[in-house]
Jmol script that loads the backbone (N, CA, C; Angstrom):
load data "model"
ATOM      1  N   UNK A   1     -64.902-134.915 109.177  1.00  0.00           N
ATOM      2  CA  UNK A   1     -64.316-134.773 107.872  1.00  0.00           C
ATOM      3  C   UNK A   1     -65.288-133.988 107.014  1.00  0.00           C
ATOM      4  N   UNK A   2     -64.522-132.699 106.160  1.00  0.00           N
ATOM      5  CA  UNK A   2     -65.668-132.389 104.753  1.00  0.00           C
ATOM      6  C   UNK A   2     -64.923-132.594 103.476  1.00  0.00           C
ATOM      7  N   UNK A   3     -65.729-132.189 102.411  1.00  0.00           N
ATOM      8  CA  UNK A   3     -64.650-132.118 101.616  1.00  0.00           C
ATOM      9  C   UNK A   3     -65.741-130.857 100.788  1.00  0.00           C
ATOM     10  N   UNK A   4     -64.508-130.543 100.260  1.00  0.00           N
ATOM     11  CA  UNK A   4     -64.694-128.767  99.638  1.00  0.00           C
ATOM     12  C   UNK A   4     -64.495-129.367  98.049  1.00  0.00           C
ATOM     13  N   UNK A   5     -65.417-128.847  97.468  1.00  0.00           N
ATOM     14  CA  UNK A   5     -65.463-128.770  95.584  1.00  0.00           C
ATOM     15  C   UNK A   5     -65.150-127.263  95.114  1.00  0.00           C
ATOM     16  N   UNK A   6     -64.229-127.345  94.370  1.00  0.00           N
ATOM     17  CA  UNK A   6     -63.605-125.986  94.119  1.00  0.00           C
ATOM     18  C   UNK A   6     -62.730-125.939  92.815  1.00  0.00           C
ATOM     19  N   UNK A   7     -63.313-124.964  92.312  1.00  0.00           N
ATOM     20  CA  UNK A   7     -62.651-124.527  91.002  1.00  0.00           C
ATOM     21  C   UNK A   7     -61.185-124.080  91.086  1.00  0.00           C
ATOM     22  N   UNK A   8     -60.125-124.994  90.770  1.00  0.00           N
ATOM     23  CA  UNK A   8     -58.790-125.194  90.856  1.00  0.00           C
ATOM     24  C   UNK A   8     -57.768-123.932  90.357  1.00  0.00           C
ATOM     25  N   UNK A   9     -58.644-123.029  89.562  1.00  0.00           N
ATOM     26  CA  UNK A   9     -58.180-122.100  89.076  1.00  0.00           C
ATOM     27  C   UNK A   9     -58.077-120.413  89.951  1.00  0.00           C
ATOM     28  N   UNK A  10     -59.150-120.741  90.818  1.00  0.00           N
ATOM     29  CA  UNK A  10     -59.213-120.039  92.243  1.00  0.00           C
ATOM     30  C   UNK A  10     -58.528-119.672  93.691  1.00  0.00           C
ATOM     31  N   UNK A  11     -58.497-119.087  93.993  1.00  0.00           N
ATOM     32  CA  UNK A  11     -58.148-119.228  95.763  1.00  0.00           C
ATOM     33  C   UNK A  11     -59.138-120.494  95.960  1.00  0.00           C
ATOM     34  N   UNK A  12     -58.840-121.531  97.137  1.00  0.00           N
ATOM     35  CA  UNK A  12     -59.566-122.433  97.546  1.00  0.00           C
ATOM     36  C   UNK A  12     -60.572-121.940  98.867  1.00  0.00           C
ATOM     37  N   UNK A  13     -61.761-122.054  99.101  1.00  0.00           N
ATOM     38  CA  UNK A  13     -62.675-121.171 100.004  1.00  0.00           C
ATOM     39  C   UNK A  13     -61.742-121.379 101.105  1.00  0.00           C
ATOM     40  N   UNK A  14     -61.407-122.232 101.625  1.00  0.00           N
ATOM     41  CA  UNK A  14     -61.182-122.303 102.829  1.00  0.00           C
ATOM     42  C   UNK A  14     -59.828-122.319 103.419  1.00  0.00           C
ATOM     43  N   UNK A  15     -59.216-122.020 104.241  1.00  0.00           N
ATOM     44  CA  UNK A  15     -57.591-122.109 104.414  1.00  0.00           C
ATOM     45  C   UNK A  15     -57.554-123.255 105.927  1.00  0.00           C
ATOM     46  N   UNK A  16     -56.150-123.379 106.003  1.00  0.00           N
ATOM     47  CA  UNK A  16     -56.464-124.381 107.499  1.00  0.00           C
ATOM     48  C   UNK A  16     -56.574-125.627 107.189  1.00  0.00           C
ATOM     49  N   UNK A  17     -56.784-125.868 106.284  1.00  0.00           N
ATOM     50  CA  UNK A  17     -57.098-127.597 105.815  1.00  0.00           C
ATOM     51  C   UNK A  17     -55.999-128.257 106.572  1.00  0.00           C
ATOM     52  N   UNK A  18     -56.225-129.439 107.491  1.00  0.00           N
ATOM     53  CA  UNK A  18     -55.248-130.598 107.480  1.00  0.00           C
ATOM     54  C   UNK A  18     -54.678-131.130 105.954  1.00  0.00           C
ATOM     55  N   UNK A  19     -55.559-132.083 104.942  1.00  0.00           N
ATOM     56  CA  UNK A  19     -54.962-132.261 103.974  1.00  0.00           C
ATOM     57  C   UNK A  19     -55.945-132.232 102.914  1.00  0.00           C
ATOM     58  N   UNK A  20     -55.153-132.226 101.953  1.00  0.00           N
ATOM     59  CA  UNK A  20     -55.677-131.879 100.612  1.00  0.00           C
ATOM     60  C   UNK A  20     -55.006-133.194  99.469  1.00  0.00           C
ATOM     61  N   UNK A  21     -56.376-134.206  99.321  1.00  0.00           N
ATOM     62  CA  UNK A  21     -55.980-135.466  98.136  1.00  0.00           C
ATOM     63  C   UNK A  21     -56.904-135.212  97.090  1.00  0.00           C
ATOM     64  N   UNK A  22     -55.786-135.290  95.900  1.00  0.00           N
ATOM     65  CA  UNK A  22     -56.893-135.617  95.161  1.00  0.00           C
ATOM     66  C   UNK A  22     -56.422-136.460  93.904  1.00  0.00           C
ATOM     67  N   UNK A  23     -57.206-137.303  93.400  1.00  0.00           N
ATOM     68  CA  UNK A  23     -56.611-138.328  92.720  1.00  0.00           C
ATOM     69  C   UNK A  23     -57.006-137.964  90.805  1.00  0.00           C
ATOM     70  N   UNK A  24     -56.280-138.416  90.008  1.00  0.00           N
ATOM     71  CA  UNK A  24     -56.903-138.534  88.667  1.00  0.00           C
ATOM     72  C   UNK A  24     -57.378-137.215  88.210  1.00  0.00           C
ATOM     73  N   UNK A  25     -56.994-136.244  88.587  1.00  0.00           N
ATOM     74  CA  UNK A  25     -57.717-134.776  88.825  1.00  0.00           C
ATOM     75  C   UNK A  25     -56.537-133.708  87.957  1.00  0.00           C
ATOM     76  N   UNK A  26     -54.999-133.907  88.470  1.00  0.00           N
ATOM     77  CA  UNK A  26     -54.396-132.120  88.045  1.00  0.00           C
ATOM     78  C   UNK A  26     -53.347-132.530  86.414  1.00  0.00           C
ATOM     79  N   UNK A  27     -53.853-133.831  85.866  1.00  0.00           N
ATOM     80  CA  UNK A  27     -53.733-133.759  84.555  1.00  0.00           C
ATOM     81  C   UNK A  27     -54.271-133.017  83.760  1.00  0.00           C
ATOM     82  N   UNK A  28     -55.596-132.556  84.228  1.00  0.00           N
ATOM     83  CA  UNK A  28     -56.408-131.742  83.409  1.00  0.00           C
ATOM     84  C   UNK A  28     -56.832-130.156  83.575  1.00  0.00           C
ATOM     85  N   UNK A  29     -55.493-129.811  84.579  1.00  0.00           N
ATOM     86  CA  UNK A  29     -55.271-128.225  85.421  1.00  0.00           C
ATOM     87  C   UNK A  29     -53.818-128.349  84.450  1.00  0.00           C
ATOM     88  N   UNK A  30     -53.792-126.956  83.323  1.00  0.00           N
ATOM     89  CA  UNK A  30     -52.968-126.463  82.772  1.00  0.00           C
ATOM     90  C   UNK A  30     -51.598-126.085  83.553  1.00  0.00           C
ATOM     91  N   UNK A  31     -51.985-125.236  84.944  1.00  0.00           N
ATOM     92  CA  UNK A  31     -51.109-124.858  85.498  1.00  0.00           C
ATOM     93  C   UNK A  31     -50.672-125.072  86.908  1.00  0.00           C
ATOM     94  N   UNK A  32     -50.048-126.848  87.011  1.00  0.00           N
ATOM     95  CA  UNK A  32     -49.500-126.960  87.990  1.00  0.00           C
ATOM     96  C   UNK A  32     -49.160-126.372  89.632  1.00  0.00           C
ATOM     97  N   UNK A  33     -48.037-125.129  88.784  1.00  0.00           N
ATOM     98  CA  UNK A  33     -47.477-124.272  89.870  1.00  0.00           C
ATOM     99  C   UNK A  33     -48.415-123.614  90.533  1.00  0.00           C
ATOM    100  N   UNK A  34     -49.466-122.851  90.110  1.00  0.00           N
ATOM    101  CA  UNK A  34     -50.260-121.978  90.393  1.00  0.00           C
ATOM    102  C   UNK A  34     -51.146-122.771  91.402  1.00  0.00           C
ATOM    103  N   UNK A  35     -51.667-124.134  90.938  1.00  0.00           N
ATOM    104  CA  UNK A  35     -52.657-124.872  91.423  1.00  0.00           C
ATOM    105  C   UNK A  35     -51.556-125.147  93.198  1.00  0.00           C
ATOM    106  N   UNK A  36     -50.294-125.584  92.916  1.00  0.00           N
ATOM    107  CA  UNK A  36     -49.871-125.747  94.589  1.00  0.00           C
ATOM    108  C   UNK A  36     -49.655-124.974  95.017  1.00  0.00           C
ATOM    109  N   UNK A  37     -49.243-122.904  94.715  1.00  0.00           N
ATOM    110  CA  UNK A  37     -48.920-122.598  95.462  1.00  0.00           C
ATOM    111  C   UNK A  37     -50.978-122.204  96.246  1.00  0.00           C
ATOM    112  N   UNK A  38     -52.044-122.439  95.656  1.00  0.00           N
ATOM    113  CA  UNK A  38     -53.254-122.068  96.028  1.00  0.00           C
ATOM    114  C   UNK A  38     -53.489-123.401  97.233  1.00  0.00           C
ATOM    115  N   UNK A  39     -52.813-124.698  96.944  1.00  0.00           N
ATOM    116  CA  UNK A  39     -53.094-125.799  97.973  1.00  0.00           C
ATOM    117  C   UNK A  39     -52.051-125.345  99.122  1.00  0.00           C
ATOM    118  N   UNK A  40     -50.968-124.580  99.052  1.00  0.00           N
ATOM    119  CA  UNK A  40     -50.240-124.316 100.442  1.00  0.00           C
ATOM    120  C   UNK A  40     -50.939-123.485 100.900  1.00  0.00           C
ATOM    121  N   UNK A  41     -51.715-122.458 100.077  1.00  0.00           N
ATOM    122  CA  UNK A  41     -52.099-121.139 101.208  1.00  0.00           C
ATOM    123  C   UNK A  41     -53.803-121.696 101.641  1.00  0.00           C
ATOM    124  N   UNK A  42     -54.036-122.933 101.284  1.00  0.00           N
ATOM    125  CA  UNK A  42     -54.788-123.863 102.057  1.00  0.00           C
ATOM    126  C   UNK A  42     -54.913-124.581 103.174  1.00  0.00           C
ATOM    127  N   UNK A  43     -53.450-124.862 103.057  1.00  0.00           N
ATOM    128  CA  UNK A  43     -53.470-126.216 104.477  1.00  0.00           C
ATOM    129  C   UNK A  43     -52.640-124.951 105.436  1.00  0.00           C
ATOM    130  N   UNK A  44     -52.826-125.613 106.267  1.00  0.00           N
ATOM    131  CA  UNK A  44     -52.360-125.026 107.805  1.00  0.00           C
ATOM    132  C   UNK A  44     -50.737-125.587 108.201  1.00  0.00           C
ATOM    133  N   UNK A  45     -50.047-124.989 109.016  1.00  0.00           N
ATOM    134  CA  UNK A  45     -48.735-125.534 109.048  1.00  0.00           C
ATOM    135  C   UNK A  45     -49.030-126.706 109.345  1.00  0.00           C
ATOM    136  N   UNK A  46     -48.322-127.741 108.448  1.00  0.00           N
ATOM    137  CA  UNK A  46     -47.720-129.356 108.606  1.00  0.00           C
ATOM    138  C   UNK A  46     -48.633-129.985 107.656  1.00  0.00           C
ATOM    139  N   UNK A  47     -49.817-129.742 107.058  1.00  0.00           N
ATOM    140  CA  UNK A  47     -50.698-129.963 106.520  1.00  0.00           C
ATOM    141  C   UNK A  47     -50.022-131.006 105.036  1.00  0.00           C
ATOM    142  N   UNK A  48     -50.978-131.555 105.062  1.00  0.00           N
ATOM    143  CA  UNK A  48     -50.556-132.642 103.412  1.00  0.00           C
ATOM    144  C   UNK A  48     -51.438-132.704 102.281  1.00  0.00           C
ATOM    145  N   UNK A  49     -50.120-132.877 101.345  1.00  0.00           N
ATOM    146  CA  UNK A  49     -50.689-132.327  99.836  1.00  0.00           C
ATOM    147  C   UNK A  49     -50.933-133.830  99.679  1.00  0.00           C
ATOM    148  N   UNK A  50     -51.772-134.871  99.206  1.00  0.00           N
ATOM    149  CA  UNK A  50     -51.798-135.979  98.916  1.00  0.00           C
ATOM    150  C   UNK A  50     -52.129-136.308  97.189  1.00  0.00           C
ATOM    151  N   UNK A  51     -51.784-136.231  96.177  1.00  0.00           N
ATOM    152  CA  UNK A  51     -52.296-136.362  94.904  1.00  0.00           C
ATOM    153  C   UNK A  51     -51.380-137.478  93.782  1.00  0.00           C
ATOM    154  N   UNK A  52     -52.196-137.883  93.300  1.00  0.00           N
ATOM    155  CA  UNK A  52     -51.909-138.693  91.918  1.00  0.00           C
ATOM    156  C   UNK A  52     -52.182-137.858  90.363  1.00  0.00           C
ATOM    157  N   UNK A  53     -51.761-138.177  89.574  1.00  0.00           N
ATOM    158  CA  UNK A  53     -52.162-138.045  87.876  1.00  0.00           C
ATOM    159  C   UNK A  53     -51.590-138.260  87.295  1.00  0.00           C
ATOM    160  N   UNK A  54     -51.568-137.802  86.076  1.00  0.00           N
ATOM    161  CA  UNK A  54     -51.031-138.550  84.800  1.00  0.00           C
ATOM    162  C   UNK A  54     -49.654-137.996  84.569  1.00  0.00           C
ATOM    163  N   UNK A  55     -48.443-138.805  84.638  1.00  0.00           N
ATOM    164  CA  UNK A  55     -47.080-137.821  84.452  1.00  0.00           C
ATOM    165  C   UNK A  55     -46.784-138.267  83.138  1.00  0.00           C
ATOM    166  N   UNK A  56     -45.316-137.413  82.738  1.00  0.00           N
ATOM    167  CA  UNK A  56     -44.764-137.303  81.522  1.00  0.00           C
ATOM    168  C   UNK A  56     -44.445-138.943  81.245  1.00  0.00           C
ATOM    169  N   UNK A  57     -45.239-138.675  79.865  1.00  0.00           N
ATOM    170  CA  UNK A  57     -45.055-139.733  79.097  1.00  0.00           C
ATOM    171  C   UNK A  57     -46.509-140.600  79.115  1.00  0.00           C
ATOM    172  N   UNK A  58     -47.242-140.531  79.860  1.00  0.00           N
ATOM    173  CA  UNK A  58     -48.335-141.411  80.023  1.00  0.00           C
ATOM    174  C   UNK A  58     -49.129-141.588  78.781  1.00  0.00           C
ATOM    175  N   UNK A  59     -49.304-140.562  78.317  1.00  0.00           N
ATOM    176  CA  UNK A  59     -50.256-140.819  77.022  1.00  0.00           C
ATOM    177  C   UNK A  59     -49.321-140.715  75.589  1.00  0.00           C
ATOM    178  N   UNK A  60     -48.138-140.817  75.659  1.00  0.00           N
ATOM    179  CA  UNK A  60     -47.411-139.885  74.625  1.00  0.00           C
ATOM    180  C   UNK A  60     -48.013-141.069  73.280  1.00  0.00           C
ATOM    181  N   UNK A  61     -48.128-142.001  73.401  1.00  0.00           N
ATOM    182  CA  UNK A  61     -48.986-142.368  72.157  1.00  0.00           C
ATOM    183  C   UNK A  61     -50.524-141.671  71.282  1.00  0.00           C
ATOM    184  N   UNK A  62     -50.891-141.327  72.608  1.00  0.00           N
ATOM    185  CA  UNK A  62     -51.929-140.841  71.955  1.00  0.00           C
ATOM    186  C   UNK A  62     -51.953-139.526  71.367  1.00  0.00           C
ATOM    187  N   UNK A  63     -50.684-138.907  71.949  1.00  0.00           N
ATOM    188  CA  UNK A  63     -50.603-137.586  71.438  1.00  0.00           C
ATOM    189  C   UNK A  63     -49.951-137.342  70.066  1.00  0.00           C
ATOM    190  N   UNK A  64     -49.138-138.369  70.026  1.00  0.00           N
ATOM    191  CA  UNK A  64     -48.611-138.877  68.935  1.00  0.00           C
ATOM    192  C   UNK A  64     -49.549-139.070  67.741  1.00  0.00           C
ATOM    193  N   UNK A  65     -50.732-139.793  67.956  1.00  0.00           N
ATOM    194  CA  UNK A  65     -51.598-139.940  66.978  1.00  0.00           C
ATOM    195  C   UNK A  65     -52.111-138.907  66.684  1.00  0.00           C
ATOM    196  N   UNK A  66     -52.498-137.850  67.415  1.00  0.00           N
ATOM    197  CA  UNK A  66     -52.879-136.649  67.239  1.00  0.00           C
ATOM    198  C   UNK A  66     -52.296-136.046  66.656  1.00  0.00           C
ATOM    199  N   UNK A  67     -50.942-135.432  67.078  1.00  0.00           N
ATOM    200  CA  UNK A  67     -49.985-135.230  65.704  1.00  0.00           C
ATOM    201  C   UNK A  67     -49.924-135.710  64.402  1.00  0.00           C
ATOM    202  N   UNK A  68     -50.036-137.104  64.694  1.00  0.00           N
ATOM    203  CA  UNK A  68     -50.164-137.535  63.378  1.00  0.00           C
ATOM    204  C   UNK A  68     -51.623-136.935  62.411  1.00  0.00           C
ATOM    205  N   UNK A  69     -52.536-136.740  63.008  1.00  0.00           N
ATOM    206  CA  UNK A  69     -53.579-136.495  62.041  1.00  0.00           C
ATOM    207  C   UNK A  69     -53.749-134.971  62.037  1.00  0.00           C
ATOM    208  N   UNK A  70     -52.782-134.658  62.432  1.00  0.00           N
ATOM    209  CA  UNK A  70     -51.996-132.986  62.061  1.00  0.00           C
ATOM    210  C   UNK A  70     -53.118-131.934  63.036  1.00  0.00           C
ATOM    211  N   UNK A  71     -53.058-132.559  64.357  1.00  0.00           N
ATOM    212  CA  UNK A  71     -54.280-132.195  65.430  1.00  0.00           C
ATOM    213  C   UNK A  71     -52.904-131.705  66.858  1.00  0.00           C
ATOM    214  N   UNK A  72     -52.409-130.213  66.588  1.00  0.00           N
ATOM    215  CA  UNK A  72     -51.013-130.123  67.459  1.00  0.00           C
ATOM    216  C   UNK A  72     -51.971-129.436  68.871  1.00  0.00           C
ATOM    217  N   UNK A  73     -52.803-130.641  69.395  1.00  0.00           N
ATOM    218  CA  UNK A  73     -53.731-129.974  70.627  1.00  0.00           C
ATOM    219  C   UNK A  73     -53.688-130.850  72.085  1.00  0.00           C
ATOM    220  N   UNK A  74     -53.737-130.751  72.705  1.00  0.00           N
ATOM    221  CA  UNK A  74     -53.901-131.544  74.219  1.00  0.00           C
ATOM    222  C   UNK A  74     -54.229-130.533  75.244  1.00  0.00           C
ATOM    223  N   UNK A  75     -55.667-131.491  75.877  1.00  0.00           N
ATOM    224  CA  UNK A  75     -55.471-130.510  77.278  1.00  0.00           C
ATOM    225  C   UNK A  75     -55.251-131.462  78.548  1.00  0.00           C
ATOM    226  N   UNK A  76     -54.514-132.152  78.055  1.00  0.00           N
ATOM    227  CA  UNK A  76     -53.658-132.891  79.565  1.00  0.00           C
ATOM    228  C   UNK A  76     -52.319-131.590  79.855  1.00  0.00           C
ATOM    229  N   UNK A  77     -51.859-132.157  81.062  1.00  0.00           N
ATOM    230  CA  UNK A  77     -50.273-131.301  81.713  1.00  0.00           C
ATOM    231  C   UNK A  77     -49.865-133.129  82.256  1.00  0.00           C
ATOM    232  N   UNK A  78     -49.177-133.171  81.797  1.00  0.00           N
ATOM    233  CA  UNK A  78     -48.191-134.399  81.954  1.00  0.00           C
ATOM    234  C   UNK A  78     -46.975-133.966  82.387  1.00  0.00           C
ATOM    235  N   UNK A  79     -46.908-134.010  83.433  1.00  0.00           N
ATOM    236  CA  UNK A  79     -45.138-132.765  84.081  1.00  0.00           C
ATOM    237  C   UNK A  79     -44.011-134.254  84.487  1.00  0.00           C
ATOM    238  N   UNK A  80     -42.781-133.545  84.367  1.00  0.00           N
ATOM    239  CA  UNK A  80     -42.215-134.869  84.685  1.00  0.00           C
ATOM    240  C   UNK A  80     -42.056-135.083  86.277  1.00  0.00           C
ATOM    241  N   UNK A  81     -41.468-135.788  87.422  1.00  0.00           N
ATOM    242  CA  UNK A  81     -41.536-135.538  88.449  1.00  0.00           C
ATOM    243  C   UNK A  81     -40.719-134.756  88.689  1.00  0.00           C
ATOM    244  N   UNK A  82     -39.700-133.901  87.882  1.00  0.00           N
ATOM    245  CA  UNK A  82     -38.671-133.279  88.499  1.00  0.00           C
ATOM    246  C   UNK A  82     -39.262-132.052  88.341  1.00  0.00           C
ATOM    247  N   UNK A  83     -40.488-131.816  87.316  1.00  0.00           N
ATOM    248  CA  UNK A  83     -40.840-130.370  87.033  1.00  0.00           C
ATOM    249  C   UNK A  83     -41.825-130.399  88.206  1.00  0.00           C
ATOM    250  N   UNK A  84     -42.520-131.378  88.448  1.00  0.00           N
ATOM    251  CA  UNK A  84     -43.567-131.272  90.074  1.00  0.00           C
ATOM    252  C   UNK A  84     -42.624-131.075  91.394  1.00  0.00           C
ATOM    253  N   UNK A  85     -41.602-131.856  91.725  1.00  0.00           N
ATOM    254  CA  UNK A  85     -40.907-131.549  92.607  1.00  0.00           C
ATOM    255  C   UNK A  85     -40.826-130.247  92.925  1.00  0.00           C
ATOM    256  N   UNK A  86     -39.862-129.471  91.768  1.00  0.00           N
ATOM    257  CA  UNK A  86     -39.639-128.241  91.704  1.00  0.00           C
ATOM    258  C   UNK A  86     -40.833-126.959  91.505  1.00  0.00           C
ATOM    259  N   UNK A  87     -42.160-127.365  91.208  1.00  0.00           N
ATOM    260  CA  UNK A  87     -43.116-126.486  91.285  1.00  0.00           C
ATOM    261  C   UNK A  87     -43.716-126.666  92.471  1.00  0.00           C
ATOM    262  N   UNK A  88     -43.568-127.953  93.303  1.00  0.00           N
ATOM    263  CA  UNK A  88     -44.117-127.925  94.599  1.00  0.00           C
ATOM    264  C   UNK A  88     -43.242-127.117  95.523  1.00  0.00           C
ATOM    265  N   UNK A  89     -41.661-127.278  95.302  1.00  0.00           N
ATOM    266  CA  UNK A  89     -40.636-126.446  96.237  1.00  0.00           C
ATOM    267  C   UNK A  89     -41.362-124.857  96.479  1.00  0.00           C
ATOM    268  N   UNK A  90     -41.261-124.598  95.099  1.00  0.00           N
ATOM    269  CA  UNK A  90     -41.766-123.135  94.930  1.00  0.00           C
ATOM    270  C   UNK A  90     -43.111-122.450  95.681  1.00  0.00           C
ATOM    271  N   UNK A  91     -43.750-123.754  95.620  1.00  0.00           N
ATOM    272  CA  UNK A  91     -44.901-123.350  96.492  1.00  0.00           C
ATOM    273  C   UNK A  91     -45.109-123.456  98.088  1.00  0.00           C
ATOM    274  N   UNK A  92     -43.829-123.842  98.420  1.00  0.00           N
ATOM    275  CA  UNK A  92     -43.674-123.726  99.984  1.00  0.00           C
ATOM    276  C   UNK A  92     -43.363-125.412 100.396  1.00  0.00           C
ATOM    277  N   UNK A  93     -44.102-126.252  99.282  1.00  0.00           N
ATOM    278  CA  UNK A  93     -44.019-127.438 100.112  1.00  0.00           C
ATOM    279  C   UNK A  93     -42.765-128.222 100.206  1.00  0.00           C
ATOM    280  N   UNK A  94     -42.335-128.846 101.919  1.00  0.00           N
ATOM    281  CA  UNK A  94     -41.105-129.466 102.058  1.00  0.00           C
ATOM    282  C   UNK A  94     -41.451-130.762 101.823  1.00  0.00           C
ATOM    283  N   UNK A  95     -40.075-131.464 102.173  1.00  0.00           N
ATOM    284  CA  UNK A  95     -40.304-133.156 102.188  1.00  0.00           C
ATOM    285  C   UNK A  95     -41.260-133.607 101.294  1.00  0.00           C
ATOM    286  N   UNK A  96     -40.485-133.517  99.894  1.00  0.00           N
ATOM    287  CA  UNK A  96     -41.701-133.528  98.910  1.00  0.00           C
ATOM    288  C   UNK A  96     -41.223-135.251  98.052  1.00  0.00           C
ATOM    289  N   UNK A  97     -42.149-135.768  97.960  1.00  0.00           N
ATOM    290  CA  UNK A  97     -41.489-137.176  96.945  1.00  0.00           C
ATOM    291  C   UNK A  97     -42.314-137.208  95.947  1.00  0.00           C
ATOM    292  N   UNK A  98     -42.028-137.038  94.412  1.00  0.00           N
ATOM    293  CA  UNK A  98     -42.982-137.620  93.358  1.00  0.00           C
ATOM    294  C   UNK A  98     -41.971-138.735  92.409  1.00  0.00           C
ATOM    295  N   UNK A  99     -43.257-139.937  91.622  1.00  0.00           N
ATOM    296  CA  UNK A  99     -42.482-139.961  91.094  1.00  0.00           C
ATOM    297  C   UNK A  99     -43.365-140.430  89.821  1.00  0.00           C
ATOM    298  N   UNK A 100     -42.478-141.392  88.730  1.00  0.00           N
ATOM    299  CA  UNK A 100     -43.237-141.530  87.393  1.00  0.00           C
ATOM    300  C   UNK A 100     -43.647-143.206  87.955  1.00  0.00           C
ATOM    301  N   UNK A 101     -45.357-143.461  88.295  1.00  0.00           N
ATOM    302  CA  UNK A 101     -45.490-144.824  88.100  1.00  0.00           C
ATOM    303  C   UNK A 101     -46.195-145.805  86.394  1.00  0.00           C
ATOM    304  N   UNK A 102     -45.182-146.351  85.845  1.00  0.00           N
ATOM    305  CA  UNK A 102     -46.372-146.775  84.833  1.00  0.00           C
ATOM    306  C   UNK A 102     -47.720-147.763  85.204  1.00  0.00           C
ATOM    307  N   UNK A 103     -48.530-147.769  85.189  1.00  0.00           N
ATOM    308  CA  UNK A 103     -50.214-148.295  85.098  1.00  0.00           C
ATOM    309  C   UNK A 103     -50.124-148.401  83.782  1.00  0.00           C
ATOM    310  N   UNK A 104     -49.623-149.310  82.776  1.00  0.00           N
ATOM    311  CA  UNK A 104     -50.448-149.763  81.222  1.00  0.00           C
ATOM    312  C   UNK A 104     -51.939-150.293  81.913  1.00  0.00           C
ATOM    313  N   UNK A 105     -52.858-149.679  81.048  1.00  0.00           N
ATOM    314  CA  UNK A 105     -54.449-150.201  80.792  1.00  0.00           C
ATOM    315  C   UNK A 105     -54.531-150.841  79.594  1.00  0.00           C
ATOM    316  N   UNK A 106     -54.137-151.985  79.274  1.00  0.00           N
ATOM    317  CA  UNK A 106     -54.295-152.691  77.749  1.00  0.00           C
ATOM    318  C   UNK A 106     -55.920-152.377  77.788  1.00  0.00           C
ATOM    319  N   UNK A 107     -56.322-152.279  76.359  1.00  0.00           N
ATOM    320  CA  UNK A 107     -57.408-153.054  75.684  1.00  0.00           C
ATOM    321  C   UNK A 107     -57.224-154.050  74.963  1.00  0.00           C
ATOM    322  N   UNK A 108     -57.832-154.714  75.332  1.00  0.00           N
ATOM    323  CA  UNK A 108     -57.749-155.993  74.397  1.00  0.00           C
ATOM    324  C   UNK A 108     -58.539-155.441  73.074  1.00  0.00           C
ATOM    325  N   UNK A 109     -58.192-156.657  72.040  1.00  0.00           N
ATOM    326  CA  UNK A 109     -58.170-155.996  70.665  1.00  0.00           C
ATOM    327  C   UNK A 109     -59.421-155.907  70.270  1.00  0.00           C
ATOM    328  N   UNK A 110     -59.855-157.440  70.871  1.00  0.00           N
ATOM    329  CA  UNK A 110     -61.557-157.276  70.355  1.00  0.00           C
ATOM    330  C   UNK A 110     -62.567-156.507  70.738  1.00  0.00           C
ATOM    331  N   UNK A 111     -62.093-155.888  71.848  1.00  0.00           N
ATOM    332  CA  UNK A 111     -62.741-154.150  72.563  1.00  0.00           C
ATOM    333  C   UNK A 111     -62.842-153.159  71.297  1.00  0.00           C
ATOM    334  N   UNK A 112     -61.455-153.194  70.782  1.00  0.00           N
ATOM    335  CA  UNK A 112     -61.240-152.054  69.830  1.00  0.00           C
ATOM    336  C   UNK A 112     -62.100-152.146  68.644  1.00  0.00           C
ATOM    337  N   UNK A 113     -62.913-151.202  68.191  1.00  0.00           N
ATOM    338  CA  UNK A 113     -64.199-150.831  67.273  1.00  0.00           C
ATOM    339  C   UNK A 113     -63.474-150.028  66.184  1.00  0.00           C
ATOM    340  N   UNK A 114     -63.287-149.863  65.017  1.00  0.00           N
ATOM    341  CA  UNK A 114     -63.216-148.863  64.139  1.00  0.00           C
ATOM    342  C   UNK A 114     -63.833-147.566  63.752  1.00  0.00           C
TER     343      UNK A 114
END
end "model"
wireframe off; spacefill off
backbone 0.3
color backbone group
């Protein structure tokens, strides 16, 4: 096994990969589509895309607050699963399943600091 560190915005060094996971990671890659069609011309025929992140809706509170303090900025990509589905199609990949899981992370209150 290796694993390759690579700037997502790139061709990936290496092609041929069996699979490609990565977790907590393509919330913070602007451009989805671009990023899978660079993971297909990675893996080798049959090869697997394995990934998690943050989908539509996950933070919409916080973005909300941001709005609210008249801050119209985010650099998350929160896609819904139908816009990943369909940007993974595009990029070659078949037999594709995503979907929206919620994970709430409460803080408890007495965490919260002013």
């Amino acid at each position: 096994m290796s694993f390759i560190q690579a700037d997502l915005n790139l061709p990936l060094p290496q092609a041929g990969l069996d699979a490609i996971v990565s977790t907590s990671t393509l919330h913070w890659v602007p451009d989805h589509a671009g990023v899978f069609r660079r993971f297909a011309d990675a893996l080798k025929p049959g090869g697997q895309l394995l990934f998690d992140c943050g989908g539509e809706g996950n933070i919409a509170s916080v973005v909300a607050t941001l709005h609210g303090h008249g801050l119209d900025w985010s650099p998350w990509t929160y896609e819904s699963d139908k816009q990943t589905i369909a940007d993974l199609g595009v990029a070659g990949f078949t037999d594709v399943r995503a979907e929206l899981v919620p994970r709430p992370a409460p803080i408890p209150a007495d965490e919260i600091s002013d």
